[in-house]
C-alpha positions as a Markdown table, in Angstrom:
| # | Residue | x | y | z |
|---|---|---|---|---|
| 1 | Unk | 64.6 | -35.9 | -12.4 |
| 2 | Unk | 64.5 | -39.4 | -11.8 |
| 3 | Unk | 64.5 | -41.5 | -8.9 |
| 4 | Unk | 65.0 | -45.3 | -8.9 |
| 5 | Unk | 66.2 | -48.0 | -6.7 |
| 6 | Unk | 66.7 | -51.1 | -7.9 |
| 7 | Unk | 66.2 | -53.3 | -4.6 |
| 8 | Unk | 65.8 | -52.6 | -1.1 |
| 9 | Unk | 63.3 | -51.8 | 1.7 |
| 10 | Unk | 61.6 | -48.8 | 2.2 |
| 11 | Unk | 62.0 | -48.8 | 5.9 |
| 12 | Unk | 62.8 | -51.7 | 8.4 |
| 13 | Unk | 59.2 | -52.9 | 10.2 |
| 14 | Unk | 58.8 | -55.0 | 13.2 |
| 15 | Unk | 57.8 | -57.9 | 11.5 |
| 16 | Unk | 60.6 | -57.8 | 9.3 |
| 17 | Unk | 63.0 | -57.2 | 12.2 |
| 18 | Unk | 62.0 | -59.8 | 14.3 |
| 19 | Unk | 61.0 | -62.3 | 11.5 |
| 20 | Unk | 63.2 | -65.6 | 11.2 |
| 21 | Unk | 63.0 | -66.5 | 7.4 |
| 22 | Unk | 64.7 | -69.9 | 8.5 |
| 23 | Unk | 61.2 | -70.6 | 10.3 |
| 24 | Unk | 58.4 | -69.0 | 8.1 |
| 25 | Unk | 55.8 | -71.7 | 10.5 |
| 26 | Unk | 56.8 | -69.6 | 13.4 |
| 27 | Unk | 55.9 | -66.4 | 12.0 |
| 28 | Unk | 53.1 | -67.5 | 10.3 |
| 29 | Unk | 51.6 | -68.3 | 13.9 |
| 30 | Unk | 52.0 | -65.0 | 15.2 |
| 31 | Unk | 49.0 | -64.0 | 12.7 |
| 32 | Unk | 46.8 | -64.2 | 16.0 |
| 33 | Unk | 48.5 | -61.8 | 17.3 |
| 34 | Unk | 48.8 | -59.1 | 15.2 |
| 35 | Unk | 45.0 | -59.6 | 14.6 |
| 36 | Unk | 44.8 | -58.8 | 18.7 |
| 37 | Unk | 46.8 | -56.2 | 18.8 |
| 38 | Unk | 45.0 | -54.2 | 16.3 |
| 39 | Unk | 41.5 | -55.3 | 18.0 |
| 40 | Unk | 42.8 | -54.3 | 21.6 |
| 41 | Unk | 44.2 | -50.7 | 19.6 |
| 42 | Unk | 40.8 | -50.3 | 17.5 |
| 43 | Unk | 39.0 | -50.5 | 20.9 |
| 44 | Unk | 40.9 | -48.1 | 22.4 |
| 45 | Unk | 40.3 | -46.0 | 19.5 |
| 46 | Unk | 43.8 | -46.2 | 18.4 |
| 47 | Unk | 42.8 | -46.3 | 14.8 |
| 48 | Unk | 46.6 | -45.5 | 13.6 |
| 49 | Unk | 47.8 | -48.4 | 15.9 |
| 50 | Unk | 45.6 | -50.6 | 15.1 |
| 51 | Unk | 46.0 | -50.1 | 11.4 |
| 52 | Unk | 49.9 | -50.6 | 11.7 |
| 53 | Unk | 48.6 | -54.7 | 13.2 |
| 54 | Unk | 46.2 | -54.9 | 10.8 |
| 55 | Unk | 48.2 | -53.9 | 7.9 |
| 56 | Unk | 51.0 | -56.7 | 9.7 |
| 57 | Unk | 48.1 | -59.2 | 9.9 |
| 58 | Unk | 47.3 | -59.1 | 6.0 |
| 59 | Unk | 50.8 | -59.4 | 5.2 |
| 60 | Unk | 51.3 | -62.1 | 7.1 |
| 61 | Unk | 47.9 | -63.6 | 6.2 |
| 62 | Unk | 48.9 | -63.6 | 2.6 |
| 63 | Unk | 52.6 | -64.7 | 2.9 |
| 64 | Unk | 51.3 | -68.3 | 4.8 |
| 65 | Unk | 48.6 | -68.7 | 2.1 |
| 66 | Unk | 45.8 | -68.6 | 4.5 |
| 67 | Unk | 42.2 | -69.4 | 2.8 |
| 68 | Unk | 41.0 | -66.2 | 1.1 |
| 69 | Unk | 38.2 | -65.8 | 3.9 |
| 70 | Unk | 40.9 | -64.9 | 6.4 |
| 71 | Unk | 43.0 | -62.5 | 4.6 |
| 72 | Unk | 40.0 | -60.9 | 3.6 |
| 73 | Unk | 38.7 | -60.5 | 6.8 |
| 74 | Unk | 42.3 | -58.9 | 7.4 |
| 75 | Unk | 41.5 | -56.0 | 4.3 |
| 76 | Unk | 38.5 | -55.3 | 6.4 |
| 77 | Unk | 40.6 | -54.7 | 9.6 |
| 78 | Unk | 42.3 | -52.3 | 7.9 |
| 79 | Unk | 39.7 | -50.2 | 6.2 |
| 80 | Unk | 37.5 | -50.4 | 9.3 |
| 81 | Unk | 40.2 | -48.2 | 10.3 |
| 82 | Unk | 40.2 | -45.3 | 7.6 |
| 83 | Unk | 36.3 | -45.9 | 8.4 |
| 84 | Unk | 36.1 | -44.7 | 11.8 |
| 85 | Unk | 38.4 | -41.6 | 10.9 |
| 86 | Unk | 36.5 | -40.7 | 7.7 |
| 87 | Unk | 38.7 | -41.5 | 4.9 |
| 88 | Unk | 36.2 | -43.6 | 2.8 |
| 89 | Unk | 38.1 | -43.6 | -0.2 |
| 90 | Unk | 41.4 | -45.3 | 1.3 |
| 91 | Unk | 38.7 | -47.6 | 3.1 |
| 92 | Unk | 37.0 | -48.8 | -0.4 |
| 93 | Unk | 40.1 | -49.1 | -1.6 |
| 94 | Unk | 41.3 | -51.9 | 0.8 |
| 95 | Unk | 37.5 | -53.1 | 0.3 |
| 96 | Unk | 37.8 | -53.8 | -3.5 |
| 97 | Unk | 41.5 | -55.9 | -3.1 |
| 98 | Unk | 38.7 | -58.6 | -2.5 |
| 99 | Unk | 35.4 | -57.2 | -3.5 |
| 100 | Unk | 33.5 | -60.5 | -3.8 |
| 101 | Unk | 34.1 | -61.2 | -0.1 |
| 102 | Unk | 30.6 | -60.9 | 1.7 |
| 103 | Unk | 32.5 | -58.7 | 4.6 |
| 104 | Unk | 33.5 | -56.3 | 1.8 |
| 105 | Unk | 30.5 | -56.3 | 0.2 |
| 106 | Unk | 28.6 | -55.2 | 3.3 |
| 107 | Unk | 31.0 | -52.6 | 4.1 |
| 108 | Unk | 31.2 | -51.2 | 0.4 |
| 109 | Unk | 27.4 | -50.8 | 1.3 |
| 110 | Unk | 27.8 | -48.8 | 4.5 |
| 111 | Unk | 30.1 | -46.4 | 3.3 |
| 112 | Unk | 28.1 | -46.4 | -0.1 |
| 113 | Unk | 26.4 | -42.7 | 0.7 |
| 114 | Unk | 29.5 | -41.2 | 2.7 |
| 115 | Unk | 30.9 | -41.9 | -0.8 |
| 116 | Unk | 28.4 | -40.5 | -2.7 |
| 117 | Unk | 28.5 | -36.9 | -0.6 |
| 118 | Unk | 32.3 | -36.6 | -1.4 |
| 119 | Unk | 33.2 | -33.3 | -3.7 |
| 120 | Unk | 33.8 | -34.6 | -6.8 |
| 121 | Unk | 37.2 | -34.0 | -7.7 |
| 122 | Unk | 37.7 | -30.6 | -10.1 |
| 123 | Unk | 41.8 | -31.9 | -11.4 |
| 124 | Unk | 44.2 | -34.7 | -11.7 |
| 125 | Unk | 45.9 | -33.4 | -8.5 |
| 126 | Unk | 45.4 | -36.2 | -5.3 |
| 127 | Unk | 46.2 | -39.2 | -4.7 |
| 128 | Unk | 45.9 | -42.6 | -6.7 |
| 129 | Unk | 46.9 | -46.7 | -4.8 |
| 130 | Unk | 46.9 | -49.9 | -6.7 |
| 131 | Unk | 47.0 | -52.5 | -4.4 |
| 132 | Unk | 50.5 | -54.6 | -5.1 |
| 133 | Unk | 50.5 | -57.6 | -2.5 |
| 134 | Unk | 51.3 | -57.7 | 1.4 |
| 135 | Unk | 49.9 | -55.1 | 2.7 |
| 136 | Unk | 51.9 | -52.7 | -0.1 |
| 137 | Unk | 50.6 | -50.4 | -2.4 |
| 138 | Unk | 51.9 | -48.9 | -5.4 |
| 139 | Unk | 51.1 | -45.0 | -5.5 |
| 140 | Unk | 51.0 | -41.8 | -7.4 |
| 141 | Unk | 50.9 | -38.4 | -6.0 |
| 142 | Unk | 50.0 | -35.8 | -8.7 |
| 143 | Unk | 49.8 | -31.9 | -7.0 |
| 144 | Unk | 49.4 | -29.1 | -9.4 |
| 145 | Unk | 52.1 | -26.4 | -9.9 |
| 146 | Unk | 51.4 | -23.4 | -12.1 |
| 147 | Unk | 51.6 | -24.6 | -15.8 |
| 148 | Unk | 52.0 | -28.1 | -15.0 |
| 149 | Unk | 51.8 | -30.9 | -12.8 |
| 150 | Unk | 54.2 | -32.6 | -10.5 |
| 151 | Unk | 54.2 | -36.1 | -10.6 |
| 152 | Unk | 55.8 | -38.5 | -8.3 |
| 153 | Unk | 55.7 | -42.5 | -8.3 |
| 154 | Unk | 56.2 | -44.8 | -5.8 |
| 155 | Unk | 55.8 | -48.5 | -6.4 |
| 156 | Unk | 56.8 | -52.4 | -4.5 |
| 157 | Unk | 57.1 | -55.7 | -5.8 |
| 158 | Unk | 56.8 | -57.8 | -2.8 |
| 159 | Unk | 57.9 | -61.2 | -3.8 |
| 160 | Unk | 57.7 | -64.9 | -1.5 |
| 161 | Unk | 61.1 | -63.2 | 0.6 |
| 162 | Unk | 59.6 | -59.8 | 0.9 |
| 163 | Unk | 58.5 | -60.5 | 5.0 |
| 164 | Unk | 61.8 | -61.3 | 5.1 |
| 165 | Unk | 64.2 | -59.2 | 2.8 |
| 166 | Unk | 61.6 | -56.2 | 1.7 |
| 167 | Unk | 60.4 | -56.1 | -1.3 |
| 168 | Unk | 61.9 | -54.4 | -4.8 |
| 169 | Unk | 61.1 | -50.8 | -5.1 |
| 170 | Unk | 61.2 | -48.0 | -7.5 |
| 171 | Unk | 60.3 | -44.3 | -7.4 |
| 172 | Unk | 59.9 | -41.5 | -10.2 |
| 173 | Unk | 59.7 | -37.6 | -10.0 |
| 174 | Unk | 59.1 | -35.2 | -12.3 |
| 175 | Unk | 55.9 | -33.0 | -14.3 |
| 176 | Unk | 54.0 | -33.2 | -17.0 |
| 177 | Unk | 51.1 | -31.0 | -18.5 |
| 178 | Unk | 48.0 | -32.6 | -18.4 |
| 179 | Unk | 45.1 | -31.8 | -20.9 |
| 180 | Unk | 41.7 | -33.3 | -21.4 |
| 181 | Unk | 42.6 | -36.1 | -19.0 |
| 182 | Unk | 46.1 | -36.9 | -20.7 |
| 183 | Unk | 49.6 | -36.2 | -20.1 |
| 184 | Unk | 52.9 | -38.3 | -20.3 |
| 185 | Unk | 55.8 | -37.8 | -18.2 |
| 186 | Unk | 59.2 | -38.1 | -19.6 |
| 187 | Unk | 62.3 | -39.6 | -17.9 |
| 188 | Unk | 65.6 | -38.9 | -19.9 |
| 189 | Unk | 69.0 | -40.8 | -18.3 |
| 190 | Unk | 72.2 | -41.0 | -20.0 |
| 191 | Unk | 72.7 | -44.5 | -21.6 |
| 192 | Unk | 69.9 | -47.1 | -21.6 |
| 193 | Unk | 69.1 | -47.4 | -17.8 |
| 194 | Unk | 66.0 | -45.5 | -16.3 |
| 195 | Unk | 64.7 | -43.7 | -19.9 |
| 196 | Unk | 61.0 | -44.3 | -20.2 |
| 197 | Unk | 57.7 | -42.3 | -21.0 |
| 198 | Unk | 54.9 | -42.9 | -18.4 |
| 199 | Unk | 50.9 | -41.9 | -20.0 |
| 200 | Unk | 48.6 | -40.9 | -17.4 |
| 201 | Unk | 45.0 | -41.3 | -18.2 |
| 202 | Unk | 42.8 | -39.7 | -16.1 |
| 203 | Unk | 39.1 | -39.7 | -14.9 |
| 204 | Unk | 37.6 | -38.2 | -11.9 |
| 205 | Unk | 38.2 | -41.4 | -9.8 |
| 206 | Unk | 40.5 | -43.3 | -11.3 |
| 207 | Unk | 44.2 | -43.2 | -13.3 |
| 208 | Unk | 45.4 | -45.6 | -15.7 |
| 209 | Unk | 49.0 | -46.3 | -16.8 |
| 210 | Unk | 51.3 | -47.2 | -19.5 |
| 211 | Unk | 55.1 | -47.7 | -19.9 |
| 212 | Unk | 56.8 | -47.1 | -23.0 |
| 213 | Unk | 60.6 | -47.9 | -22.0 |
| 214 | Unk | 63.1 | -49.0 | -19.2 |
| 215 | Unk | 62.3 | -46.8 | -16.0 |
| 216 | Unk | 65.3 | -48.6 | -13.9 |
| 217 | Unk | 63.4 | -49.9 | -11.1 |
| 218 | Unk | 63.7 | -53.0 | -9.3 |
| 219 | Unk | 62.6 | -56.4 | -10.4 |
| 220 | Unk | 58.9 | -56.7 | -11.4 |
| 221 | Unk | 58.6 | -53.3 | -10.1 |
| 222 | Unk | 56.2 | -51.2 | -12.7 |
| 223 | Unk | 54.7 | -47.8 | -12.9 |
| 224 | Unk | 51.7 | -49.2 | -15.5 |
| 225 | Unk | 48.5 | -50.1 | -13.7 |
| 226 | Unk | 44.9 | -49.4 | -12.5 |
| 227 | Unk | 45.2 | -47.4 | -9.9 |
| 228 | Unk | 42.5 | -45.8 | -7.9 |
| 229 | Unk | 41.9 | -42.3 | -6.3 |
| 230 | Unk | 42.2 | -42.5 | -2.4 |
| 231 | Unk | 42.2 | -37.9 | -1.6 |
């Protein structure tokens, strides 16, 4: 089955809510704050909290164009966060969106052996991200179900207006039988809109992508990519 939106927002968030898109240099100052929310939150131990400002902060961070040594220091924020409640693979993956940063760097290298004495994964089933832009990830959940595999895609395209308007979305379902690291998934529609076949090549830690056809999602939205494995 498929499922496709062309446009829209995934859900309403404060900073989208309260945003005025007809004074971006207003916004754009409240950066500050989000960053002290989410220290006051991290403090507390309120890692979920502060994750919500930090994510707000990079989002922000990149829509005003600040220099790359601020956003990234936002990324850290965030994966400080999946640090402190174990999740090391969501936290390297907000790492890498700027590995060359030295911040990143040095907290790639503390998480390096937590890491390390993860179970490697036996299947394709978990969880894969590929960062897409403000704060957004595309994602793929693959679970496994008897003789196959459900798959289900969720991916953004956060363009300037997305702060403002959302960004672009699009979403598949459906299964596919994966063998030696390989499987495509199939989405029939009738007429031209939303047919396409989606190959999934796997390894143990990563998934790539490719399209072959018109999936029906929203502008620039696409289910090819590099994507990661975060569970």
């Amino acid at each position: 089955m498929l499922r496709a939106i062309t446009a829209g927002v995934l859900m309403v968030s404060p900073m989208m809510a309260f945003a005025d898109a007809d004074h971006p240099e207003i916004d754009c100052m409240k950066i500050k704050n989000y960053a002290a929310a989410g220290d006051k939150a991290y403090k507390a131990k309120q890692y979920e909290k502060a994750r919500d400002s930090y994510t707000e902060q990079v989002a922000w961070s990149e829509s005003c164009q600040l220099p790359d040594s601020a956003i990234a220091v936002a990324y850290n924020n965030v994966a400080l966060t999946w640090i402190r409640q174990g999740d090391y693979r969501k936290a390297k993956a907000w790492l890498l969106i700027d590995e060359k940063d030295a911040k990143s760097q040095y907290n790639l290298g503390l998480i390096k052996e937590k890491l390390a004495a993860l179970p490697q994964p036996a299947s394709p089933a978990g969880e894969y991200w590929e960062y897409a832009g403000k704060g957004m990830w595309n994602s793929y959940s693959i679970s496994a179900e008897q003789d196959h595999y459900k798959i289900n895609f969720d991916g953004v395209s956060p363009g300037l207006m997305a702060m403002y308007y959302g960004p672009n979305i699009g979403s598949l379902e459906g299964k596919a039988t994966i063998q030696n690291g390989r499987g495509v998934l199939q989405q029939r529609e009738e007429g031209d809109w939303g047919n396409c076949d989606v190959t999934l090549l796997f390894t143990p830690m990563d998934l790539t992508t490719q399209v072959n056809g018109d999936c029906g999602f929203g502008h620039n939205v696409s289910a090819a990519g590099h994507y990661i494995r975060v569970e």
